[in-house]
C-alpha positions in Angstrom: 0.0 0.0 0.0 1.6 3.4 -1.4 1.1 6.1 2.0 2.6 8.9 0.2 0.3 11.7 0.8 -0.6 13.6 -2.6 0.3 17.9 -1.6 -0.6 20.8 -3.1 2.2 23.0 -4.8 4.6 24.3 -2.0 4.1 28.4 -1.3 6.7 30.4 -2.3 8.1 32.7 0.6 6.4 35.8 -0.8 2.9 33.7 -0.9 3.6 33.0 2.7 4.1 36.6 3.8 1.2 37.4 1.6 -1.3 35.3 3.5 -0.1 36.5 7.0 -0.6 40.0 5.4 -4.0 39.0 4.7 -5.0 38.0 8.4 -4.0 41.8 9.4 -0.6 40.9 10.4 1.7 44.0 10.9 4.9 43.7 9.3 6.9 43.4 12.6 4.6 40.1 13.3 5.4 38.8 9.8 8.9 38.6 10.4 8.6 37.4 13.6 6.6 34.4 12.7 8.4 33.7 9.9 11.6 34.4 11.5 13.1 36.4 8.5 13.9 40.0 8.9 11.5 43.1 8.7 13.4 44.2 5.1 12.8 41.1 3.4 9.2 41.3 4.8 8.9 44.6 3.0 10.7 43.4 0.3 8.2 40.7 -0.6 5.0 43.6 0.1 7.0 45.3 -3.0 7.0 42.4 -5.2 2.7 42.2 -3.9 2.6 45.4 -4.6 3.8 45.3 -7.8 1.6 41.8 -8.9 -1.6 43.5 -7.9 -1.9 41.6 -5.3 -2.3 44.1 -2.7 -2.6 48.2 -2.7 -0.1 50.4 -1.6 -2.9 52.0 0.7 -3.1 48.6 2.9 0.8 49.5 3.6 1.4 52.7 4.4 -0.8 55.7 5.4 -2.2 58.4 3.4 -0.2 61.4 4.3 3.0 59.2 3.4 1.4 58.1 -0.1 0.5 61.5 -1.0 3.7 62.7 0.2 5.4 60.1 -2.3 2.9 61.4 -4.4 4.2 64.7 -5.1 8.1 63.4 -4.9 6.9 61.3 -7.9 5.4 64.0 -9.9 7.6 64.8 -12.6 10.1 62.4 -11.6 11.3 60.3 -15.0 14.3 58.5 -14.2 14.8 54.9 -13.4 16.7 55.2 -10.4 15.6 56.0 -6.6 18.7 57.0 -6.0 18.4 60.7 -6.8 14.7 60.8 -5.0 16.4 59.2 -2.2 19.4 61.4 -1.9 16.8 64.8 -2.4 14.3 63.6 0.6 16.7 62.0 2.8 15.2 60.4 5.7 11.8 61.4 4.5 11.2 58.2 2.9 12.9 55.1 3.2 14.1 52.9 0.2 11.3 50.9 0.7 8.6 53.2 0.6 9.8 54.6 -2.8 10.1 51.1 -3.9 7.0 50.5 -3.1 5.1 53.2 -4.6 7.2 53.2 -7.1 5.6 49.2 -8.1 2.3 50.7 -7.5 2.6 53.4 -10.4 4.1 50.7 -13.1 
């Protein structure tokens, strides 16, 4: 008798964060439970973020996204590095990453 156990397809890492994302988990948590750190955390919310799989709005607040907002305006270039280096400690790399995903 054959007791292998037929599974689903294994999650990937970032489907894992997703669905702790989706029970209202705060980032902080996520990395917690998962035991991986809070960047990679926000590092898979980017790549969410960028599959349509969840708005920038669920991540960060309003004032932040509107602030991002105007940075974005009339900003062209493929790099964050300029954005970055003009705001400074305004927004992190991550939040300009994220919006960023959520405008392509």
């Amino acid at each position: 008798m054959d007791k292998t156990v037929e599974k689903g397809p294994k999650k990937t890492t970032v489907e894992e964060t997703h669905e702790l994302w989706l029970e209202k988990n705060s980032i902080e948590d996520i990395a917690r439970i998962r035991k991986i750190t809070k960047q990679t955390v926000e590092t898979h919310l980017i790549k969410l973020i960028q599959a349509k799989k969840i708005e920038i709005s669920e991540v960060l607040p309003d004032d932040k996204i509107l602030a991002l907002r105007d940075a974005f305006e009339f900003y062209q270039e493929e790099s964050l590095a300029p954005l970055k280096e003009k705001y400074g400690d305004e927004f992190t790399w991550d939040e300009l990453k994220m919006f960023k995903a959520s405008i392509n």
